[in-house]
C-alpha positions in Angstrom: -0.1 3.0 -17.3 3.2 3.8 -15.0 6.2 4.7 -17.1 9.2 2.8 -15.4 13.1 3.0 -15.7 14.7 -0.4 -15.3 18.0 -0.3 -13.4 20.7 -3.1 -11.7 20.3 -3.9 -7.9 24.1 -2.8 -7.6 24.1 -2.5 -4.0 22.5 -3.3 -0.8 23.4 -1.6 2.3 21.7 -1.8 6.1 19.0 0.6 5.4 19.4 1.8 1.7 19.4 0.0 -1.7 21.7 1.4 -4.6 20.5 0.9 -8.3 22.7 1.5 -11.4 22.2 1.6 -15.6 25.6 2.2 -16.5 25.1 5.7 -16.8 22.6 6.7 -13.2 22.9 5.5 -9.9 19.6 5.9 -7.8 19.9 5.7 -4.1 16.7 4.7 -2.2 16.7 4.7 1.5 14.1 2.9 3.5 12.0 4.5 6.6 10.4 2.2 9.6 6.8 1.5 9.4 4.3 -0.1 11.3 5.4 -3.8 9.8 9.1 -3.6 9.0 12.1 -1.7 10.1 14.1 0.3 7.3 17.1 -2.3 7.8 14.2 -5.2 7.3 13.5 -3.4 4.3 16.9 -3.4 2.7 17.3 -6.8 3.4 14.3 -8.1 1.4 16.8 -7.0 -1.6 19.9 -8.8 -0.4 19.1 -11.9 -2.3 18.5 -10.1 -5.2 21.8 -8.3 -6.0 22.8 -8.0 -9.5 19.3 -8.6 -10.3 17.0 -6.4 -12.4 14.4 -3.8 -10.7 12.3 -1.5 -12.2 11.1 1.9 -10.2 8.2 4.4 -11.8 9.3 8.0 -13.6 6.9 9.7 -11.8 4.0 9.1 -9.8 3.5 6.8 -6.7 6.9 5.2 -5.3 7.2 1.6 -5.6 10.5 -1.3 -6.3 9.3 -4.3 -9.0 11.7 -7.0 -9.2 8.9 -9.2 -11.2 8.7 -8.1 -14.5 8.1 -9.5 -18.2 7.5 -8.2 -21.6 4.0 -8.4 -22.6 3.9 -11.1 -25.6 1.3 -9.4 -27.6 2.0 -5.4 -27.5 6.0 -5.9 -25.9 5.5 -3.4 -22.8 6.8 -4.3 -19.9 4.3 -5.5 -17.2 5.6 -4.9 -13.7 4.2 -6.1 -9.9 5.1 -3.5 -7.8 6.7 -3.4 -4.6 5.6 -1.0 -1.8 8.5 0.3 0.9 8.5 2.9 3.6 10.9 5.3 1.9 12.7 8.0 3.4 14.9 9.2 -0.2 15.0 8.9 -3.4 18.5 10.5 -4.8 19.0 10.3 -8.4 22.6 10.7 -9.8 
């Protein structure tokens, strides 16, 4: 089980994606791969500004934006997202 901090999609810019709690920002910025360009990337998130998104503690780097509370045991089940990523900065 992944441990994951659930922030706001606060902002999206042409190659970077700003997350915010109230009390952290997290800035994630997006690298080319061989299927999408960084600015492709940050525009998967455009649509879904001011919407939830949950990223792992630790471990493997990945963006959910589906997630729900498990009925029976109330953790929160997430389908991850996987991005070229250049940075992660925490604030």
């Amino acid at each position: 089980m992944t441990a994951v901090e659930v922030f706001k999609i606060e902002e999206v810019g042409a190659d970077y994606l700003m997350l915010r709690d109230g009390t952290r920002d997290v800035r994630i910025r997006f690298a080319d791969d061989e299927m999408f360009s960084k600015e492709e990337s940050a525009g998967f998130f455009h649509p879904l500004q001011g919407k939830p998104a949950a990223i792992p503690v630790d471990g493997p780097f990945f963006i959910a934006v589906d997630f729900w509370r498990d009925r029976f045991d109330g953790s929160l089940k997430v389908i991850p997202f996987n991005f070229s990523v250049a940075s992660v900065e925490r604030f």
